[in-house]
Backbone bond lengths (Angstrom), bond angles and torsions (degrees), N, CA, C in turn:
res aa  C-N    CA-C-N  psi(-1)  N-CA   C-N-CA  omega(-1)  CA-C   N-CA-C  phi
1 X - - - 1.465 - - 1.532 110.89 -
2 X 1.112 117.64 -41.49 1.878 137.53 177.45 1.515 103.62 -39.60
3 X 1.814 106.26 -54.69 0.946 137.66 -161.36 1.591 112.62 -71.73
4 X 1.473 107.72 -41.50 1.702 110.34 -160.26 1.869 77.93 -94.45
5 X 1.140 124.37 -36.66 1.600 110.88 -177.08 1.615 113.42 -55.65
6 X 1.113 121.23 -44.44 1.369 136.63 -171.01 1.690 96.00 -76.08
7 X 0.993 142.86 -52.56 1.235 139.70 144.61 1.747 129.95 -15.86
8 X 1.136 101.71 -54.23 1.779 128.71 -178.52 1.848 97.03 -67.61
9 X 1.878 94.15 -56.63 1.649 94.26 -175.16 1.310 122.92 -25.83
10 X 1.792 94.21 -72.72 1.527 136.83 -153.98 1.945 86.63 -52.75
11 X 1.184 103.41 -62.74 1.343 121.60 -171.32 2.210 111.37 -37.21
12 X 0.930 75.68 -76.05 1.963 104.87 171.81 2.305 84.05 -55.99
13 X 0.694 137.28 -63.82 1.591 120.90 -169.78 1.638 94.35 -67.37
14 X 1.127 156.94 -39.46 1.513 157.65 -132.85 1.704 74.56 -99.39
15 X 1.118 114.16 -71.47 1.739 117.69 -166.07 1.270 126.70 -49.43
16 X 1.533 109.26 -42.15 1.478 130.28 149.98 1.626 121.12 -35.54
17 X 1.026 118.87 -30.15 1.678 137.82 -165.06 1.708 90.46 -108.63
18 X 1.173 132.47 -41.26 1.575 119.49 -149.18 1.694 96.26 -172.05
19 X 1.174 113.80 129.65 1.517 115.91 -165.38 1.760 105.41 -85.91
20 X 1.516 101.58 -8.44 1.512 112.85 -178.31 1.585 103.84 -120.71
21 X 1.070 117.80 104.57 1.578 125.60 173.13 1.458 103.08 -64.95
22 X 1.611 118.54 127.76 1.352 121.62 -172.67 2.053 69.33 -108.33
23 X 1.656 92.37 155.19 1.260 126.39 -161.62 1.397 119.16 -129.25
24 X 1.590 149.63 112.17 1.183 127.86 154.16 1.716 115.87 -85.05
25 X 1.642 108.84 -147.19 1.634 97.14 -178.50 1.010 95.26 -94.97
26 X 1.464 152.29 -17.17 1.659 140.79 171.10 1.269 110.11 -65.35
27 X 1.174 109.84 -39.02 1.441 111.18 -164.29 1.761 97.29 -82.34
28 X 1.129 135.05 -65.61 1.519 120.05 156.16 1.443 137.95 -19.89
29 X 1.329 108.56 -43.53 1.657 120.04 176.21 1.168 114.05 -81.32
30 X 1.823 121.02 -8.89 1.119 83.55 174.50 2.045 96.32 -137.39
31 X 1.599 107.32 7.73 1.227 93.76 155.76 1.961 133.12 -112.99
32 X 1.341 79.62 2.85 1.972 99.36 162.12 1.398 113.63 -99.52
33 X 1.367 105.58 -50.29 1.957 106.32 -161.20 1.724 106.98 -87.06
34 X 1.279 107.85 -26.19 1.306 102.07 -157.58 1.447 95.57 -104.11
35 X 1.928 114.06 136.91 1.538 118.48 171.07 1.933 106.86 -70.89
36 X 1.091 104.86 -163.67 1.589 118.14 -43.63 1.689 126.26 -46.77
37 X 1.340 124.51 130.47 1.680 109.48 164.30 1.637 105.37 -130.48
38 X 0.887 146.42 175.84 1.452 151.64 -95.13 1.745 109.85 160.90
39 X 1.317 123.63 -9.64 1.473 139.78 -110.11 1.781 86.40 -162.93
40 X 1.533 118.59 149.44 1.328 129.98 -172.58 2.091 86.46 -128.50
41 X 0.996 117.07 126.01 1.648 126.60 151.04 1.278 124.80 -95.71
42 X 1.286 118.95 120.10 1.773 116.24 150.08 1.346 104.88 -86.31
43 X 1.380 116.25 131.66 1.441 116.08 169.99 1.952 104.45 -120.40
44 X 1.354 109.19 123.98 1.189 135.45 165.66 2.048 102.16 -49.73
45 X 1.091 147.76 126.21 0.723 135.99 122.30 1.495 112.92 -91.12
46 X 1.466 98.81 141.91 1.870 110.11 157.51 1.343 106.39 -171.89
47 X 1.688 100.63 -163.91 1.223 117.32 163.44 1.469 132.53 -158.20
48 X 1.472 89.29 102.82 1.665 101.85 -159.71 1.795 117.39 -106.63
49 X 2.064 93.60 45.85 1.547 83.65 156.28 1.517 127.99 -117.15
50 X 1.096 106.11 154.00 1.660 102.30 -159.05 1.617 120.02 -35.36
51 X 2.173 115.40 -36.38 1.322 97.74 178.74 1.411 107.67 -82.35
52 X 1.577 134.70 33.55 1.257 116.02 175.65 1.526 89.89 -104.32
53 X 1.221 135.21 -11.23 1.972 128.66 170.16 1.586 107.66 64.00
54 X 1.775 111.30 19.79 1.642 104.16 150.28 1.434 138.50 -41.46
55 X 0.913 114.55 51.21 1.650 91.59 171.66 1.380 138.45 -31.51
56 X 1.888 93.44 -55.88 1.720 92.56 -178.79 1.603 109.48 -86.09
57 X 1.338 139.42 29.02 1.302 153.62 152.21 1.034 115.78 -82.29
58 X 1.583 125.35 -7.46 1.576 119.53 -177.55 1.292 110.65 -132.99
59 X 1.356 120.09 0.54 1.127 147.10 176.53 1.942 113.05 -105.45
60 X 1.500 111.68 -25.28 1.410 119.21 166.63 1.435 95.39 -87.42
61 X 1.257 125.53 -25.78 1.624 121.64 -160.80 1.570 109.62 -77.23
62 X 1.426 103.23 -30.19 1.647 108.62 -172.86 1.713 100.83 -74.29
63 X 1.490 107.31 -49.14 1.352 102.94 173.49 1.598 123.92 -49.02
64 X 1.468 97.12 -46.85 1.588 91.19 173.06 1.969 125.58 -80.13
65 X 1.403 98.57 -8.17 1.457 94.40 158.94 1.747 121.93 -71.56
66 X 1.086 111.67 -18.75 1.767 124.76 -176.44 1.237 106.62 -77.04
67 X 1.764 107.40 -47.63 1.411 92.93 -167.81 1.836 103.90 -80.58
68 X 1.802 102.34 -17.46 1.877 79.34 -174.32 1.245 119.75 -70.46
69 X 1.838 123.64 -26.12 1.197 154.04 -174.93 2.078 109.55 -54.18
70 X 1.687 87.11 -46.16 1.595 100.03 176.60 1.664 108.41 -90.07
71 X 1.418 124.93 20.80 1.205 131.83 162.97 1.659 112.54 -120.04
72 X 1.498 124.95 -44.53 0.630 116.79 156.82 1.931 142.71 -45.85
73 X 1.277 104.24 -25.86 1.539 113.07 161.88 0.885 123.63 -134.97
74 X 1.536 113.35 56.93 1.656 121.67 156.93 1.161 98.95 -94.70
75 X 1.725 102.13 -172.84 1.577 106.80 -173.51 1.726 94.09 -89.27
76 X 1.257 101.37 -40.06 1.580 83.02 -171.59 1.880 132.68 -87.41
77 X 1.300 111.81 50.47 1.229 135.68 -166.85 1.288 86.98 -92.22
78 X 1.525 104.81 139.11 0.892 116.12 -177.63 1.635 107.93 -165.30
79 X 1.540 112.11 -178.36 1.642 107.01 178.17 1.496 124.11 -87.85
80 X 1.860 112.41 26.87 1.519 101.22 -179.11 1.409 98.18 -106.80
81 X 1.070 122.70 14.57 1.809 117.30 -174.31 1.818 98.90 -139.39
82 X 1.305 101.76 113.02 1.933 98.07 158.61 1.351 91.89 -127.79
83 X 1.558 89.24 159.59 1.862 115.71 175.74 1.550 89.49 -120.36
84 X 1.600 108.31 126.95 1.655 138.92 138.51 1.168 127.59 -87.66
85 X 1.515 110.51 161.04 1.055 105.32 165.49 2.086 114.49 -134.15
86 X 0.686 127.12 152.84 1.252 129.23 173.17 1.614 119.30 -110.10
87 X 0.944 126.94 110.19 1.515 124.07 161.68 1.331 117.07 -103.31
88 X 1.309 115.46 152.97 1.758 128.46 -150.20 1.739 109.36 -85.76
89 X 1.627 98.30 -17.35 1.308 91.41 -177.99 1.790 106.17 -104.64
90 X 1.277 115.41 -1.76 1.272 119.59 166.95 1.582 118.81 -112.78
91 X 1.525 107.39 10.45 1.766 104.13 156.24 1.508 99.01 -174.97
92 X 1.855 94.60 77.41 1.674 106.07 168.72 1.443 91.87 -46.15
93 X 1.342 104.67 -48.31 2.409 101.41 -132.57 1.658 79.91 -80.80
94 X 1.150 142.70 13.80 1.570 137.62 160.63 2.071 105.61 -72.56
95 X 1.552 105.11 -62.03 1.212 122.82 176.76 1.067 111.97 -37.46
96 X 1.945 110.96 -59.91 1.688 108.51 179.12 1.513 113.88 -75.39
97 X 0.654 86.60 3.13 2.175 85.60 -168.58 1.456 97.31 -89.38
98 X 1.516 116.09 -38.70 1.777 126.76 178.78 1.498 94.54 -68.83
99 X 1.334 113.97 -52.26 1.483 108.61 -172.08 2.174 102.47 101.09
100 X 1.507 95.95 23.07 1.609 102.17 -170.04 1.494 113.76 -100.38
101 X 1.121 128.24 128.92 1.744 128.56 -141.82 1.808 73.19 -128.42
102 X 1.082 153.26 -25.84 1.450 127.24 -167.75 1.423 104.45 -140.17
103 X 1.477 102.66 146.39 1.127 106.65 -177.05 1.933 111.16 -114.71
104 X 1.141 139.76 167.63 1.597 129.15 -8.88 1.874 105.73 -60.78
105 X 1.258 94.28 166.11 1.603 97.66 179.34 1.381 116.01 -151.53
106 X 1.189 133.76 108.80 1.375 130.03 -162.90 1.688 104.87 -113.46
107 X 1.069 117.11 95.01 1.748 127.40 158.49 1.673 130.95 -72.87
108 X 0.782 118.10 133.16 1.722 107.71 155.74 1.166 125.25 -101.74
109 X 1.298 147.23 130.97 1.559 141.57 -169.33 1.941 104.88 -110.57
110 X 0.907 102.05 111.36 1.835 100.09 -163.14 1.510 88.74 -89.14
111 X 1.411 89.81 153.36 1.711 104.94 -176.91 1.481 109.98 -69.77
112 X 1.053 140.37 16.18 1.160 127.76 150.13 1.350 121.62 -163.64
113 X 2.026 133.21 114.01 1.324 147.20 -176.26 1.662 79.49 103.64
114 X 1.486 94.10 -164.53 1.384 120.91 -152.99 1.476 119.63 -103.50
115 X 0.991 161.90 109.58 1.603 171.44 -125.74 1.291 83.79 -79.00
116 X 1.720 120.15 134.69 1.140 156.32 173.50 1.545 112.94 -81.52
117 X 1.282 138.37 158.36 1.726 149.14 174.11 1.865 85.75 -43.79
118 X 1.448 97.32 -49.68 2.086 86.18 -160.06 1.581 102.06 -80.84
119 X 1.134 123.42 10.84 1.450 120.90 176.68 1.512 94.90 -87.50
120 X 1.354 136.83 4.43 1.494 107.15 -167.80 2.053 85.61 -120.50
121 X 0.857 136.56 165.54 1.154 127.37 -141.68 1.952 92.12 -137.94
122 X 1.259 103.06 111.94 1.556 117.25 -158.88 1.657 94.09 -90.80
123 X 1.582 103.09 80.72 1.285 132.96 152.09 1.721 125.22 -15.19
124 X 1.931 98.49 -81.98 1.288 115.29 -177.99 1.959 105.57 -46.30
125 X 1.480 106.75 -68.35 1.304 111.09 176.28 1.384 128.56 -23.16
126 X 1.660 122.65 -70.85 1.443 157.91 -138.70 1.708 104.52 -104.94
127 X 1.527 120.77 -49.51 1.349 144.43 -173.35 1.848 94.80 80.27
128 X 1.203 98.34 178.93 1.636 105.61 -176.72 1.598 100.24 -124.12
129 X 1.166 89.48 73.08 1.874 106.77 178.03 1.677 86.93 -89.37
130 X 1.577 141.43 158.59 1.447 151.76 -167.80 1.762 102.50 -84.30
131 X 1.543 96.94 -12.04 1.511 89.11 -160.72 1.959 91.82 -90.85
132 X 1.439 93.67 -58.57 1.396 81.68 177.42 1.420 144.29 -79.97
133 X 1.379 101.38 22.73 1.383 117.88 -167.17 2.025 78.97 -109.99
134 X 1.244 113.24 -20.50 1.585 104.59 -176.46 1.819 110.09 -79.58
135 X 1.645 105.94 -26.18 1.506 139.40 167.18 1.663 86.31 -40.46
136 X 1.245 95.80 -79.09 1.805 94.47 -145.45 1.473 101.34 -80.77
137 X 1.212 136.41 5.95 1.172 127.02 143.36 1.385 131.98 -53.02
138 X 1.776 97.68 -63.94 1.923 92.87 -177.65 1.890 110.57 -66.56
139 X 1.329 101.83 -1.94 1.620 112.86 168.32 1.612 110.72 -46.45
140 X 1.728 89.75 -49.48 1.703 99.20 -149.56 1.925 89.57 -115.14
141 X 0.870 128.04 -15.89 1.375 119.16 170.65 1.963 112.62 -114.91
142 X 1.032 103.89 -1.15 1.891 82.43 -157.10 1.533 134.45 86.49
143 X 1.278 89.96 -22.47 1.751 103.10 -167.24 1.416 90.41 -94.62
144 X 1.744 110.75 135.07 1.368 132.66 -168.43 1.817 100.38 -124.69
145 X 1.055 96.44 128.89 1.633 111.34 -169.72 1.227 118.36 -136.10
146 X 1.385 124.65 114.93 1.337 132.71 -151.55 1.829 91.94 -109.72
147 X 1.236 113.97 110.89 1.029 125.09 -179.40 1.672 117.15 -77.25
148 X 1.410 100.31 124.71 1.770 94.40 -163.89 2.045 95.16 -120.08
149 X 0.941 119.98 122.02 1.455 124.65 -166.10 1.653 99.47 -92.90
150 X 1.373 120.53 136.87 1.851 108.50 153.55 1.422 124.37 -48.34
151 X 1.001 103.33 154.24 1.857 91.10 173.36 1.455 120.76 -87.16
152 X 1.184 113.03 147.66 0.866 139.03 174.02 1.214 137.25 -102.31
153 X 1.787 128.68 85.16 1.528 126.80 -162.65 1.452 94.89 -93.08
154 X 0.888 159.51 40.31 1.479 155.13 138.63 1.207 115.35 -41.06
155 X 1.367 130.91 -51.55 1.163 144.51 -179.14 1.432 120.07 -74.47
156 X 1.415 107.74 -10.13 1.555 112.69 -160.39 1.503 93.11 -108.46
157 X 1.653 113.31 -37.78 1.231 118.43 -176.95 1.540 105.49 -73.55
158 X 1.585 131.20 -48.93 1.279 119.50 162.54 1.839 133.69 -39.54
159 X 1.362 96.61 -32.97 1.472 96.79 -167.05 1.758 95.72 -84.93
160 X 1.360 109.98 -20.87 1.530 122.68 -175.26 1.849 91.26 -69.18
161 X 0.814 142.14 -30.16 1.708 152.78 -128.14 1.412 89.07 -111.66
162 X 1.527 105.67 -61.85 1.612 123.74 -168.68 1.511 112.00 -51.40
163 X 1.417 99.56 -65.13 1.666 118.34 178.33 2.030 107.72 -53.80
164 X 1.536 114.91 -33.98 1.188 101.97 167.81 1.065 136.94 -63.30
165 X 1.775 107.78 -48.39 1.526 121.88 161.44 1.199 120.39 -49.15
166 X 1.363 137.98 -22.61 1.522 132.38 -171.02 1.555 104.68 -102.89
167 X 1.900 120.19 -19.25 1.180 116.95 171.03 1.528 107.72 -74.35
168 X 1.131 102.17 -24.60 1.980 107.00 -154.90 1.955 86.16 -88.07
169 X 1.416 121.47 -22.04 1.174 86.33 -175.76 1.495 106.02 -104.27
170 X 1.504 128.37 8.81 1.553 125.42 -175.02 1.290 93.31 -101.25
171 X 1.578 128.84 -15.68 1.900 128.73 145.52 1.510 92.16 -21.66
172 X 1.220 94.41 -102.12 1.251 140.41 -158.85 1.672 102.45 -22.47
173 X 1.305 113.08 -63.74 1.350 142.41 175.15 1.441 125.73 -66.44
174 X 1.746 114.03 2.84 1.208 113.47 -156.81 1.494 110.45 -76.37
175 X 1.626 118.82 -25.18 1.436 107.34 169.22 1.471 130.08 -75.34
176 X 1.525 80.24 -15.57 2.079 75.74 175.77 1.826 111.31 -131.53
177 X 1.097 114.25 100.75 1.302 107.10 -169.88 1.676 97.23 -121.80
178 X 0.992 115.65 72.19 1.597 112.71 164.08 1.283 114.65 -97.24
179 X 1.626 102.06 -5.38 1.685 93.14 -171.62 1.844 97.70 -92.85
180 X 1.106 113.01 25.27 1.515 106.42 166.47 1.702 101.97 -88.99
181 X 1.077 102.28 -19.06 1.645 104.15 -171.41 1.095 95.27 -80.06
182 X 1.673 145.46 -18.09 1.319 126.48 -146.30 1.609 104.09 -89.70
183 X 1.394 107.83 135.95 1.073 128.56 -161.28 1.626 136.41 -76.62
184 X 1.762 83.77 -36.79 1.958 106.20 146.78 1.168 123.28 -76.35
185 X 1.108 129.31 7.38 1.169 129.20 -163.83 1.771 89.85 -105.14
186 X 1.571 111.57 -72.15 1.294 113.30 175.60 1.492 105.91 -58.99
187 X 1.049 160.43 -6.44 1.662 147.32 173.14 1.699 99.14 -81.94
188 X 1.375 111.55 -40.81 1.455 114.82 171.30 1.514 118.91 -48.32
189 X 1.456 112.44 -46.89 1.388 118.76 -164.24 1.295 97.95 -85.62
190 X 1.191 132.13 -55.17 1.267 129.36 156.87 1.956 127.18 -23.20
191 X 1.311 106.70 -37.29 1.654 108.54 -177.30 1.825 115.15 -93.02
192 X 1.379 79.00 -20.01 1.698 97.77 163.32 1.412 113.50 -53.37
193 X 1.481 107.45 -48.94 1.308 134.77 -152.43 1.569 114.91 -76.41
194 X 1.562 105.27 -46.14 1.549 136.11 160.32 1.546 121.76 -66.88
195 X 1.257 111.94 -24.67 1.831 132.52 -170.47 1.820 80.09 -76.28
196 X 1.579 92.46 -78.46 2.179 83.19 -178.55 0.833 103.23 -40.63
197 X 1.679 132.00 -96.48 1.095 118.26 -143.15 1.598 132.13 -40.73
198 X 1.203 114.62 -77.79 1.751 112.57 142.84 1.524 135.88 22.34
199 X 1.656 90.77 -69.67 1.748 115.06 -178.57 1.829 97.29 -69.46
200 X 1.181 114.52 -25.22 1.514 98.24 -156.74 1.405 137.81 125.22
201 X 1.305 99.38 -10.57 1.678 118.45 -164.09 1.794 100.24 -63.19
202 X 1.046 114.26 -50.45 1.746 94.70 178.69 1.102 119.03 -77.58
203 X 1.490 120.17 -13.81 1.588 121.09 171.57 2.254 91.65 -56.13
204 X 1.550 104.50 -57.99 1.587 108.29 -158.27 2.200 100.27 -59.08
205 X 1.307 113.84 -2.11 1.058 130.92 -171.17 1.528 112.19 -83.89
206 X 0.806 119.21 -81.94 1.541 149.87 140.27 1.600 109.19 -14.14
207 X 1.568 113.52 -78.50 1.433 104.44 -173.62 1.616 104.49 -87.34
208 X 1.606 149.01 -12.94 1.014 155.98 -134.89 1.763 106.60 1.17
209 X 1.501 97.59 78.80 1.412 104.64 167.37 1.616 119.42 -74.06
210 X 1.568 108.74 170.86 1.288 102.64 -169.59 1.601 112.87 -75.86
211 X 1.458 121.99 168.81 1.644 123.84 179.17 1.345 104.08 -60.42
212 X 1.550 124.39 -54.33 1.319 137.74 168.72 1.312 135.11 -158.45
213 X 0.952 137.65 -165.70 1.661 121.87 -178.72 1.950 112.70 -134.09
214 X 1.431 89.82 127.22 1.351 97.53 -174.50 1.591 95.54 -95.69
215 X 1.961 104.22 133.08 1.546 77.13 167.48 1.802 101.28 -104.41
216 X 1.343 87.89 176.22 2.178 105.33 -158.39 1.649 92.79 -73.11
217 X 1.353 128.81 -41.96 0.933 128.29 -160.86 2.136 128.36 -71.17
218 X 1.200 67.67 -63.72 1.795 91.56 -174.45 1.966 103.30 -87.38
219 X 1.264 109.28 -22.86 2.046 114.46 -160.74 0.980 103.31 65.19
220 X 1.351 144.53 46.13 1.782 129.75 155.46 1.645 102.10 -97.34
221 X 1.273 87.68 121.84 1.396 93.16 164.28 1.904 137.44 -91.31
222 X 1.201 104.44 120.97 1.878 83.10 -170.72 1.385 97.00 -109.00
223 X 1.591 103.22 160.10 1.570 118.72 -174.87 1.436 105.07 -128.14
224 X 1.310 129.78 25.77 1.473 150.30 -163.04 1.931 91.91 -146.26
225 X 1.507 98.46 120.58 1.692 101.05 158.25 1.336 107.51 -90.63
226 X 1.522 93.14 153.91 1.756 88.43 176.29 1.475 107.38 -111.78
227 X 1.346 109.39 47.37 1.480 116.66 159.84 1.541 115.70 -144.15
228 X 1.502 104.61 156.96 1.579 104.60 -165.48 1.340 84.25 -88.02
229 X 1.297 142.19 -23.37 1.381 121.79 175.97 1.411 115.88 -78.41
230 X 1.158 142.40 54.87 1.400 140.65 -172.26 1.257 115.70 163.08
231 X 1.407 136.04 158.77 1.319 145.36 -170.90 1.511 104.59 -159.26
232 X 1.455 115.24 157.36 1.345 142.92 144.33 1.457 136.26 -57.66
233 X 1.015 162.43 137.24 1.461 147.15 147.93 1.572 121.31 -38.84
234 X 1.134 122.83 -50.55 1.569 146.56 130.63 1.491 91.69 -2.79
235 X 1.357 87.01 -88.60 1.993 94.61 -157.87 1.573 119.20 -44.87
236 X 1.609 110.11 -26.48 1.649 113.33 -169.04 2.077 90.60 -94.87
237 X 0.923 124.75 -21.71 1.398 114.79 179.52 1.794 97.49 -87.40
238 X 0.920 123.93 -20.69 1.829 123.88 163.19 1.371 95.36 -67.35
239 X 0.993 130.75 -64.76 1.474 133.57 -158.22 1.890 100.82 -53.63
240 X 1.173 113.57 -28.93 1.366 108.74 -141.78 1.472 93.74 -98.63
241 X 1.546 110.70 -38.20 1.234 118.48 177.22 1.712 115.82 -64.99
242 X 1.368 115.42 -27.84 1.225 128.43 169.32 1.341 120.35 -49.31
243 X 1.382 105.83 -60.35 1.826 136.23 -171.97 1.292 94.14 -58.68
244 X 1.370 131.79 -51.13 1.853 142.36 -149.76 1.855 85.01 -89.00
245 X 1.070 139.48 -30.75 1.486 145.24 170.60 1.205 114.13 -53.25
246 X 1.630 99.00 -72.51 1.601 115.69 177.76 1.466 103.64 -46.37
247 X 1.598 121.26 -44.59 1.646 119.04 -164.16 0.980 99.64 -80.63
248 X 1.003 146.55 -46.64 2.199 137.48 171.15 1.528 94.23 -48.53
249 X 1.458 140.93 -46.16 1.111 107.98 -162.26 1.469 124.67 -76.18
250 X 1.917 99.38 -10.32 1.331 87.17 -173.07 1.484 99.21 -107.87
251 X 1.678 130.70 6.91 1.627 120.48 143.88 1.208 121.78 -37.43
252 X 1.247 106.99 -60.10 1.457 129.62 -170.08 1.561 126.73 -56.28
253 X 1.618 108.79 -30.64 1.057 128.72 164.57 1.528 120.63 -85.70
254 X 1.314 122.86 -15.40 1.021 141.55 164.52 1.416 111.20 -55.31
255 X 1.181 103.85 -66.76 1.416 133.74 -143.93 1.792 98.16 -97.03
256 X 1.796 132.02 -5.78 0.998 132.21 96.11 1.123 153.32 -35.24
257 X 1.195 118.46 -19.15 1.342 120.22 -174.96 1.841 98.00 -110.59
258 X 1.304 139.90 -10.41 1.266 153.69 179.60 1.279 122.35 -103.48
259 X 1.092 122.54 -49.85 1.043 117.14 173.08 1.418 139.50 -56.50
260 X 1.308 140.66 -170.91 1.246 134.16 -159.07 1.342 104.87 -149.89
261 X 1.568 130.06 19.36 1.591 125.94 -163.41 1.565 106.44 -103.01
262 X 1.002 130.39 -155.04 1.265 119.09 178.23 1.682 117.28 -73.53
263 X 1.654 121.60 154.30 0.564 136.76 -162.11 1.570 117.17 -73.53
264 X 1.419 120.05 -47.20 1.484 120.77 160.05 0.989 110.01 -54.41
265 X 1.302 140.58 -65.03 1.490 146.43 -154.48 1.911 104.03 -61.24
266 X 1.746 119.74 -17.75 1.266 106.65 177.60 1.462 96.42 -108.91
267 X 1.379 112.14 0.59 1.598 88.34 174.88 1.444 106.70 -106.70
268 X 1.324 122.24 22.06 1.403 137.42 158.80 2.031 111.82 -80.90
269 X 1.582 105.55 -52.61 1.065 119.07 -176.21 1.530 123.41 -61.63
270 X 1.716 95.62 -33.17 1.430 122.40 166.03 1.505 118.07 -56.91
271 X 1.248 119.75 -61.11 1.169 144.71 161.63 2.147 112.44 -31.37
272 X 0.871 91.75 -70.66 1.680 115.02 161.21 1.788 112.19 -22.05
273 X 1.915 82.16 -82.43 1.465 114.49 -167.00 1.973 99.83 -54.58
274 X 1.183 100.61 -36.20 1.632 101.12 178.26 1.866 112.04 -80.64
275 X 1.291 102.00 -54.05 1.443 82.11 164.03 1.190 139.10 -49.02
276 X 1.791 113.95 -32.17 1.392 102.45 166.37 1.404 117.91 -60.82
277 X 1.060 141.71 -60.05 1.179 156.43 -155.69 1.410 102.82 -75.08
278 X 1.121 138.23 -6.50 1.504 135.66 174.91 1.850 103.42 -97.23
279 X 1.366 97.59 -45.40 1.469 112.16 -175.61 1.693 119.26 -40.28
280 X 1.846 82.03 -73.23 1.535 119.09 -170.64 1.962 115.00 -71.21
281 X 1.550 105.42 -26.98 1.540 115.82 156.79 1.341 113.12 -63.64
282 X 1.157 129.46 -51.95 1.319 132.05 -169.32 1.634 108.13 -69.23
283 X 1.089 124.09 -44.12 1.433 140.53 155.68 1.622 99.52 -29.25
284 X 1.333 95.72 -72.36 1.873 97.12 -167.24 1.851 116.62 -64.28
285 X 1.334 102.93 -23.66 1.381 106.90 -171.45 1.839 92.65 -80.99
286 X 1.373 125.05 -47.23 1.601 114.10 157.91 1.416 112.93 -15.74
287 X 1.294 92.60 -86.44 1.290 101.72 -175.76 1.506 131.64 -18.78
288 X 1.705 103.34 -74.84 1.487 118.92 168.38 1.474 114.92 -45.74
289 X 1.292 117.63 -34.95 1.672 123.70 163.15 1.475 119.62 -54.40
290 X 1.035 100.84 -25.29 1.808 100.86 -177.72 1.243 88.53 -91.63
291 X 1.457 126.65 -85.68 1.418 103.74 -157.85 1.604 128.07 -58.67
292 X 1.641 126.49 -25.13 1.526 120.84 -163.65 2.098 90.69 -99.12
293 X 1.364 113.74 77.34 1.123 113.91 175.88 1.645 111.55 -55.40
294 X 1.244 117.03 136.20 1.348 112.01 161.88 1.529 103.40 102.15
295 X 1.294 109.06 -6.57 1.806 115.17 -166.67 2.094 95.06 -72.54
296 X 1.177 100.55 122.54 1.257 104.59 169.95 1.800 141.87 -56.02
297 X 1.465 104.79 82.25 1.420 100.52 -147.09 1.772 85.56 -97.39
């Protein structure tokens, strides 16, 4: 009892100082692994020093600073939940001892026996957005955590920016505005509009998945998930650039088949407009082949 109190202390003063307990392997072995504890851990694995070239380690890290920050000063904080963190160059023999080859890595260590398959927190799938990483917590502890973010006027100042530029130029423009009527102009803004959506962009919104994934071992990086349940940032700006390909080819073919200019010159454009669209389809149907395994082609 001496023992698990002095444990609880140390713990509750570390948290007091920093809402994310930075961790070596002593300090892990013997306030995660070793009984008695009483006490639920998330432990952060990563590695967030500059020559390790994480990106999505510092980008999972901010998320997980929000959610410890929005646990740390709620009302109901208390001593059955701490957040750690582990970094790779301050507890290799942690990594090998887990037997964990990639980093970010989000665990829970339950206060009593050994962390289960659903204690390890399925990253690629879900993304490590603060909210749903707060989800699969009260999953695995009970403890419900209302994630409260700083604010953020970025958005307020952009849309403030936007609305100026479009006043300052219908100023400008006020005697001649026919080009509000123009008709390519709005089909443009419009395919813009369809290109995001399409590609994925509120899915990357919503779940804030990673840009791409480096693996630790070999350095190949992929920008393609290999699951239909999940994506890249990468992967929805491939997608989008694809879609905007495919759609010139079939303007172009259009606009061959309509027009009235000379006759070589549209069966050049024709020519074109189909290659894109044979090319850049075949590209995308790849694609969908890798990730929807098993899809009956």
């Amino acid at each position: 009892q001496n023992l698990l109190a002095e444990k609880v202390e140390q713990m509750m003063e570390w948290s007091s100082r920093r809402s994310v307990i930075r961790m070596n392997g002593d300090k892990f072995r013997r306030f995660v692994k070793a009984p008695p504890r009483n006490y639920s851990v998330i432990v952060m694995f990563t590695a967030l020093q500059p020559q390790r070239q994480c990106s999505v380690c510092r980008q999972a890290n901010e998320e997980y600073q929000v959610l410890a920050n929005s646990w740390r000063y709620s009302s109901a904080f208390s001593n059955k939940l701490f957040f750690t963190i582990v970094d790779y160059d301050e507890g290799a023999d942690v990594f090998q001892q887990l037997n964990m080859n990639s980093a970010p890595t989000f665990m829970h260590f339950p206060p009593k026996g050994k962390p289960k398959r659903a204690d390890t927190f399925d990253l690629q799938r879900i993304g490590f957005a603060a909210e749903q990483l707060a989800k699969w917590i009260a999953d695995r502890t009970d403890v419900h955590i209302r994630v409260f973010r700083p604010p953020n006027y970025s958005g307020t100042i952009a849309l403030a920016l936007l609305v100026s530029l479009v006043g300052g130029l219908l100023y400008l423009r006020r005697n001649n505005l026919e080009f509000i009527y123009n008709k390519t102009g709005w089909a443009m803004a419009a395919l813009c509009v369809v290109f995001a959506m399409t590609s994925g962009q509120m899915w990357n919104h919503i779940r804030g998945p990673p840009y791409a994934h480096k693996n630790p071992q070999n350095g190949q990086v992929s920008y393609i998930h290999g699951s239909s349940q999940a994506q890249f940032v990468a992967e929805s700006h491939i997608i989008l650039l694809l879609n905007a390909a495919i759609t010139m080819g079939m303007v172009l073919l259009n606009e061959a088949a309509t027009s009235k200019g000379d006759v070589g010159k549209r069966r050049i454009i024709c020519l074109v407009g189909l290659g894109l669209v044979v090319f850049f389809f075949s590209f995308l149907l790849s694609i969908f082949r890798s990730k929807y395994h098993g899809y009956p082609y």
